[in-house]
N, C-alpha and C positions, 0 to 999 in steps of 0.2 A: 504494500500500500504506500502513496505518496504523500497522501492525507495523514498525517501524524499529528494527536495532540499534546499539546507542552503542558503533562500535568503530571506523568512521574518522574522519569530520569533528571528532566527538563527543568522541575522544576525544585529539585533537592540541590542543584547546584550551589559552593558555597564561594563559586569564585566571584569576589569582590566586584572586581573590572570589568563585569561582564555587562555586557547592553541589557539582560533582563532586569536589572535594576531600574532600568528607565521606563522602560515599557511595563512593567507589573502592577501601573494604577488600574489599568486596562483589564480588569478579572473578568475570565469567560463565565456568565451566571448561567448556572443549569438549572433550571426547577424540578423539581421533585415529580417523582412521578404519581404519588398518592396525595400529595397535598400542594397549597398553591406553595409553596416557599421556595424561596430562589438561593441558589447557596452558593458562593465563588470557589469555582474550579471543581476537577471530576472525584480530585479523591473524598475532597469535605463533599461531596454529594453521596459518595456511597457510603460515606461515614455519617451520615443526615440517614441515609435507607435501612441501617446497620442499628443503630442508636434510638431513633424516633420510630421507627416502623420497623424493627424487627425482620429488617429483610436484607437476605447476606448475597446482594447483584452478583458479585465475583463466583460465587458457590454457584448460582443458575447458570450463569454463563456455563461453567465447568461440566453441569450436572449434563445438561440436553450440546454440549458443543457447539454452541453458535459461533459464527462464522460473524460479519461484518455485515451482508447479509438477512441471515435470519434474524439480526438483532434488531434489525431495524422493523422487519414486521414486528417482532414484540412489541418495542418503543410504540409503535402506530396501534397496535391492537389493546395494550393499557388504555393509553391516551385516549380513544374512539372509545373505549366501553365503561372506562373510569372505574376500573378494579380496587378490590382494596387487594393488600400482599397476601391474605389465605385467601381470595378470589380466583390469584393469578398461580402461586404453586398448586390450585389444584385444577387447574384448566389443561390437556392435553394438547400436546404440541402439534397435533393435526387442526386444531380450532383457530389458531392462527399464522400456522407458517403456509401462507398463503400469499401470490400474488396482489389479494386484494388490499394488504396493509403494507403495500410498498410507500403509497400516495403519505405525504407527510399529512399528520392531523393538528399540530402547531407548528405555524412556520417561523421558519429558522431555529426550529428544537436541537438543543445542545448536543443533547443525547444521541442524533441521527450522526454528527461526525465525531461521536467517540469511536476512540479505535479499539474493536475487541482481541485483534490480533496482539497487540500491545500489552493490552492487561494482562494477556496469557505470557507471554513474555516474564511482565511484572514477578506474578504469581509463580513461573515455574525458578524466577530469578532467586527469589524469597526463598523457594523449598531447600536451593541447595546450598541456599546461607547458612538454612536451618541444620542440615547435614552435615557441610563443616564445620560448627561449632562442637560437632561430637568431640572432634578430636579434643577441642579446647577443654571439651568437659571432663575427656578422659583423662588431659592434663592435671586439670586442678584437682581431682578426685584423687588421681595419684601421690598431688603433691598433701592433699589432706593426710593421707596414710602414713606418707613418711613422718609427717609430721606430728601423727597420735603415736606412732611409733620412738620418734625423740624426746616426747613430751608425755610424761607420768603423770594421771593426772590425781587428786588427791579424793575418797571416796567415804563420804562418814556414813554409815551404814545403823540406826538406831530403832530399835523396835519394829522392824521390815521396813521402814521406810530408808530409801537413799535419798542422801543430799549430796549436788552436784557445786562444783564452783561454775561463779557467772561465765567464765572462758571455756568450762567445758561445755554445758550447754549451751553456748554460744558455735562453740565446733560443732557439735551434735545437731543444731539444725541447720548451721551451714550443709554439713555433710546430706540430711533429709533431701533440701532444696536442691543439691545439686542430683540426686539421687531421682527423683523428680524427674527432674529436666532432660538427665539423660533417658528414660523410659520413654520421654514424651519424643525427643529427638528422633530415638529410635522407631518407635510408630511411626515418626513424619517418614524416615526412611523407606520403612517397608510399604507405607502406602505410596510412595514415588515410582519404588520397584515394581509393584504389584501393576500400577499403571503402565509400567512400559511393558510389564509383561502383557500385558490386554492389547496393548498397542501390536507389538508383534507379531501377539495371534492373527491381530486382525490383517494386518501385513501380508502373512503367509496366506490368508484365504482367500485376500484379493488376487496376489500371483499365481496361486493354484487357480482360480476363476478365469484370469487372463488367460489361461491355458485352453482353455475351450475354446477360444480362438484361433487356434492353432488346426481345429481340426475340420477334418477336409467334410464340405457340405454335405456328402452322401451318409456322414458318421455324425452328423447335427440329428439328435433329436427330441421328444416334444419335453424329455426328462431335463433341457437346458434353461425351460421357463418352468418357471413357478405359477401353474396354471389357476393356483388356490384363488390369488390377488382376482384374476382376470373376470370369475364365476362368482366371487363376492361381490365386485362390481355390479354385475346382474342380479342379485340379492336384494337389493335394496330396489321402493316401489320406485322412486323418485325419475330413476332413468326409463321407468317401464310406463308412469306416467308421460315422461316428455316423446317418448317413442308413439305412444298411442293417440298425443291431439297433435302429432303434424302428420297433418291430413293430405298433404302432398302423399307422404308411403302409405299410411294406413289403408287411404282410399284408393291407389294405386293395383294394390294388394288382394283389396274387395273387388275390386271392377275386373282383373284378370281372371280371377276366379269367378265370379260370379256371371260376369258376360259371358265364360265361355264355357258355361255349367254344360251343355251337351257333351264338352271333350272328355269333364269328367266324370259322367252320370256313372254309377256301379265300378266305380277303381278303387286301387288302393293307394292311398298317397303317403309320402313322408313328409315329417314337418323338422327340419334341421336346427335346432336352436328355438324351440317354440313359446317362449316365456310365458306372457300368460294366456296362450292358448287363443289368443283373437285369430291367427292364421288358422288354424287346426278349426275353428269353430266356422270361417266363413268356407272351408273347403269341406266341411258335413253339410253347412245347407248348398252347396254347388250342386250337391246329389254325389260324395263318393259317399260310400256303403263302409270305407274302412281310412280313417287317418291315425296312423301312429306317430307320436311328439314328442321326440328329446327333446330334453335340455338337464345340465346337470346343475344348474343353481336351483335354492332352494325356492326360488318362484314356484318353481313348478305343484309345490304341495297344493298351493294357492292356484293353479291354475286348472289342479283338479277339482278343487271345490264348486270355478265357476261351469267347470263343464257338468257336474252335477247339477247346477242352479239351473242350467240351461236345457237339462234333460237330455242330451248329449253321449252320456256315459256308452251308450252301446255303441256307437260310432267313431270315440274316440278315445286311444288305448295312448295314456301317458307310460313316458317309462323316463324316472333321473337317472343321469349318468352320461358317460361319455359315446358318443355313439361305435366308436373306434373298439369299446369293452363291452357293450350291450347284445346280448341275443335279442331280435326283432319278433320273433317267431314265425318272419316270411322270409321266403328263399329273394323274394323279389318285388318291386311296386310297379305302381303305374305313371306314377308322379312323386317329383318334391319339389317343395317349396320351401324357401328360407330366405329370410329379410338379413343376411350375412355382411355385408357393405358396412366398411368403415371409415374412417379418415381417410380421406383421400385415398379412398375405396377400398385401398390392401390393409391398412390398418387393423391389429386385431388377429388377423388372420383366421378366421372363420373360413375361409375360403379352402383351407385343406381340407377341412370335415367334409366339405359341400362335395369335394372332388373324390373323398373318398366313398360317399353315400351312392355320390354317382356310378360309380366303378363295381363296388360291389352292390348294390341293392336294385339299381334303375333298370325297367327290362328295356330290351333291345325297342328301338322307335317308342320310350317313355320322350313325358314333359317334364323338363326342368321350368322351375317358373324363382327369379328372372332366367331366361337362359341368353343373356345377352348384356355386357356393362362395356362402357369408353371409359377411356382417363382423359381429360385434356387441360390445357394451361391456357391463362391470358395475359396478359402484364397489366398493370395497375400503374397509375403516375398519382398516387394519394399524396403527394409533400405534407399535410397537415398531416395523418398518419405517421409516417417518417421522423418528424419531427417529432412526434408525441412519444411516440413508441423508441424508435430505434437513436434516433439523437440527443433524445433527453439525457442518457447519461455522460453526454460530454462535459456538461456542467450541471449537477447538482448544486444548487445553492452555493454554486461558486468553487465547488468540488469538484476536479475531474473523478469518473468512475469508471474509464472504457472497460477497465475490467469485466463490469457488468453489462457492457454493451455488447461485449465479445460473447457472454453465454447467452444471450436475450436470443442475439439474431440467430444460433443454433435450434433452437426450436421456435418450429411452425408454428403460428397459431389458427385455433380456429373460431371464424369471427365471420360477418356478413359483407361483403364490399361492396360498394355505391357502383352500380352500374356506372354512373356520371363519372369515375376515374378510369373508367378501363381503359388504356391509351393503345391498346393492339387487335389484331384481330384473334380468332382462335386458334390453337394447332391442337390439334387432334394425334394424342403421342400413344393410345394403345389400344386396339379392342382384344377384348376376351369374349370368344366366344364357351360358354360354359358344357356345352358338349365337348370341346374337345383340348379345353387349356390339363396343363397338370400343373402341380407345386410349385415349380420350379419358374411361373410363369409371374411369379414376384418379383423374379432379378432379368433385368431387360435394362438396355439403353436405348434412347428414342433419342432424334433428332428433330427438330421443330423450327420454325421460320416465324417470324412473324414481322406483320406489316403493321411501321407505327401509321397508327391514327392523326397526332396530331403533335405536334412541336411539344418540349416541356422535359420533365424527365422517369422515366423507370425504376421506380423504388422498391414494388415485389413483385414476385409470382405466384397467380392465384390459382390453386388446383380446385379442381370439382369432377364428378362422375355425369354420368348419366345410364338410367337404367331401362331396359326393354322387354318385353314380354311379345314376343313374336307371335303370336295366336290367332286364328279367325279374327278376332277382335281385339288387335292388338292395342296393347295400352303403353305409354313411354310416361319418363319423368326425369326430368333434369336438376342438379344442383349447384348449377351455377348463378354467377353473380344476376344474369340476367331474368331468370328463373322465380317462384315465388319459393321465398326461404322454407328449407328443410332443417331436420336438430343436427342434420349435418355440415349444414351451414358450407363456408368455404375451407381450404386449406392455404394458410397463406404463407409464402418462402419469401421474408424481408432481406432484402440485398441489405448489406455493409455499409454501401456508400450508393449513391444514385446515379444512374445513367444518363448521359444525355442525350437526347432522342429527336430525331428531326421524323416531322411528317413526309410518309411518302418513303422512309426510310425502309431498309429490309435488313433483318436479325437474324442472325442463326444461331442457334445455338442447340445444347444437349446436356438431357436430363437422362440422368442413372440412377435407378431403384433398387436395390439390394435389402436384403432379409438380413436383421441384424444377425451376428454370428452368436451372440447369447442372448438372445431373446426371438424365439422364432412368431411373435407378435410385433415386435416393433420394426422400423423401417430407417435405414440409411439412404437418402437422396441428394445427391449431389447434380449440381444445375451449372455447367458453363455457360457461360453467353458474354460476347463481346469484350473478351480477354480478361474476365472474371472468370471466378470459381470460389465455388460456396456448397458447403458440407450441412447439410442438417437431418438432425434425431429425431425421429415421429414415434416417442415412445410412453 
């Protein structure tokens, strides 16, 4: 960090001559974060937190490891909810280490340019102060001994009681206290040790992890994600509510099925991922006679309730679990359906299951329903965007932070864009046809053109899908910017720095998709275009 504040090393200085003599009317006031009080400089503030409020800042920092960072969501997330200190240690650090309490809540707050990387400095400085004063301890302990040793001391012993001279028990609690101190020393040590021994471990698991990267994609598998996270995601109603009123997919979904209820009068269909069963319930009233519905999150207990509600039960056979580990009880269907499509389409990767449901269960001349997805990009010339997002951390409050600008622009986000910025035409970088893609149809490089629109400059690139159901009545649906917004919204790849773009102008460029090597969910893309090149994590 370059940002350093002058309040420990800084400020213990006892050189006379020094210019901080002149400048120290000038005291940085922090206020408190529980009450209004304003106190000069960081250490008397944590000693205000410590003292008046019973709250040990340096101890949290340590406990949850915050970074410069996560401290500042905290900072922001006290301040916005106005905690008291048993409010705040007992609050969970998923409750606010969140993007949303980056946004300062008092401006020009003290707290936002303390540096925590420092403190930790401070603190680990402090430990092994604590550490060598063993030796000193073990000095003067020594020298006590020699010194009871030379020195006899005189002992009047009357009726069981002993009587001491002032100098011997004077030694006698010298020696306790130092006795004391060494134990306590000691602790300080082994708790030092014991943390670097934690450290280590954690060392070694990350290198043995990195090793998974090593290994060649055909010997990648599903055992390198942690698929727990992904099916708890699905758990919860929240995401199954926003899934269910954008009516762009829902209705989508209904109308394929439903329009083309003769294709599937009397079949048997699969439902891939069926959460809470809406899919599986409009493909019983199409007229199939039989839908079977994975899904292995815990929805699904729920999702048989409502095919109960619905009278349903004999038409449609839930089963949790993974479909790759399930007995179906049929050799073969007629159809599947599944709302699979992630971020920027691949996201997720649902798409294996789909290919594997395909392969083994679908018969010969079945329906896939989508059986048909594009990927395509557009450029966007958002400058206010830009600014907001991606250039804000040049100057925080007068702080450079590019640090933080360097990781922001690594992840896509996903967000809605203004038609009114799109500054190019579209390229069209992949179709998948779902009859005949396999896994491997994640990692692809595409080349793309694109003709600017109008003078100004190229700040991201906006991905989006589009999806198809080829049927007698066929039904499509787009999630681009142009589009009416899906919970898919857009995928947006913020450049580094902006382009400058002449109307009438022509781009080339090439985007590469790659399946991360330890996460067979998330996605590495990387996007050259016009002597750039930009890496980003969709994970």
């Amino acid at each position: 960090m370059n940002d350093k504040h002058m309040d420990f090393e800084d400020c213990k200085s006892d050189d006379s001559g020094d210019d901080w003599d002149d400048t120290n009317d000038d005291v940085l006031l922090v206020k408190c974060l529980f009450c209004n009080e304003e106190i000069g400089g960081y250490d008397n503030a944590i000693n205000h937190l410590k003292l008046t409020h019973s709250f040990d800042l340096p101890n949290l920092i340590k406990e949850y490891q915050l970074d410069d960072y996560s401290f500042r969501k905290l900072i922001n997330y006290v301040r916005k909810n106005k905690l008291s200190p048993d409010e705040l240690v007992s609050k969970k650090r998923e409750e606010w280490d969140c993007n949303d309490y980056l946004t300062p809540i008092i401006q020009d707050d003290a707290w936002l340019m303390f540096d925590v990387e420092e403190l930790e400095d401070e603190l680990i400085g402090s430990t092994e102060r604590t550490i060598d004063t063993i030796d000193e301890a073990d000095e003067l302990n020594s020298s006590l001994e020699c010194l009871k040793k030379s020195n006899s001391y005189l002992v009047n012993a009357e009726n069981g009681c002993i009587t001491l001279s002032e100098k011997h028990f004077a030694e006698l609690q010298r020696s306790i206290k130092l006795l004391k101190l060494k134990v306590k020393q000691r602790e300080s040590a082994f708790q030092l040790a014991q943390e670097k021994i934690d450290q280590m471990q954690k060392k070694i698991k990350e290198i043995f992890s990195d090793d998974d990267c090593d290994l060649p994609k055909n010997q990648l598998t599903s055992d390198v994600v942690n698929d727990d996270g992904y099916f708890n995601t699905y758990s919860h109603f929240a995401i199954h509510h926003e899934m269910l009123t954008d009516t762009v997919r829902t209705e989508s979904y209904r109308d394929a099925l439903l329009t083309n209820s003769h294709i599937f009068k009397d079949c048997t269909m699969l439902d891939v991922g069926c959460g809470t069963g809406i899919l599986s319930m409009f493909a019983a009233k199409s007229g199939c006679k039989k839908v079977i519905s994975v899904d292995q999150s815990d929805v699904i207990y729920h999702a048989m309730d409502s095919v109960r509600e619905n009278n349903l039960s004999d038409m449609i056979e839930l089963k949790k679990g993974r479909l790759e580990d399930l007995d179906l009880g049929t050799d073969k269907v007629d159809a599947i359906v599944s709302e699979w499509m992630g971020y920027f389409l691949l996201f997720e990767g649902m798409l294996d299951t789909v290919i594997y449901a395909r392969d083994h269960y679908l018969k010969p001349g079945g329906k896939l329903l989508p059986n048909r997805c594009t990927l395509s990009i557009v450029g966007s010339g958002d400058t206010k965007r830009y600014i907001d997002y991606v250039d804000y951390w040049s100057n925080v409050y007068g702080f450079k932070m590019t640090c933080m600008k360097a990781k922001v622009i690594k992840e896509p986000s996903i967000e809605i864009s203004n038609i009114n910025d799109i500054v190019t035409n579209v390229s069209l970088i992949q179709d998948f046809d779902l009859y005949t893609v396999n896994s491997d149809c994640i990692n692809f490089t595409a080349p793309f053109e694109f003709t600017i629109k109008r003078t100004g400059s190229l700040t991201s690139i906006v991905g989006y899908f589009d999806v198809f159901f080829d049927l007698e009545n066929p039904i499509h649906f787009s999630t681009g910017p142009h589009a009416q917004p899906t919970h898919w919204k857009q995928t947006v790849f913020s450049l580094s720095e902006p382009i400058s773009i002449t109307e009438g102008e022509i781009i080339n460029g090439k985007l590469v998709c790659q399946r991360h090597p330890k996460n067979n969910r998330a996605l590495i893309i990387t996007i050259h275009i016009k002597n750039h090149s930009q890496t980003f994590y969709l994970d």
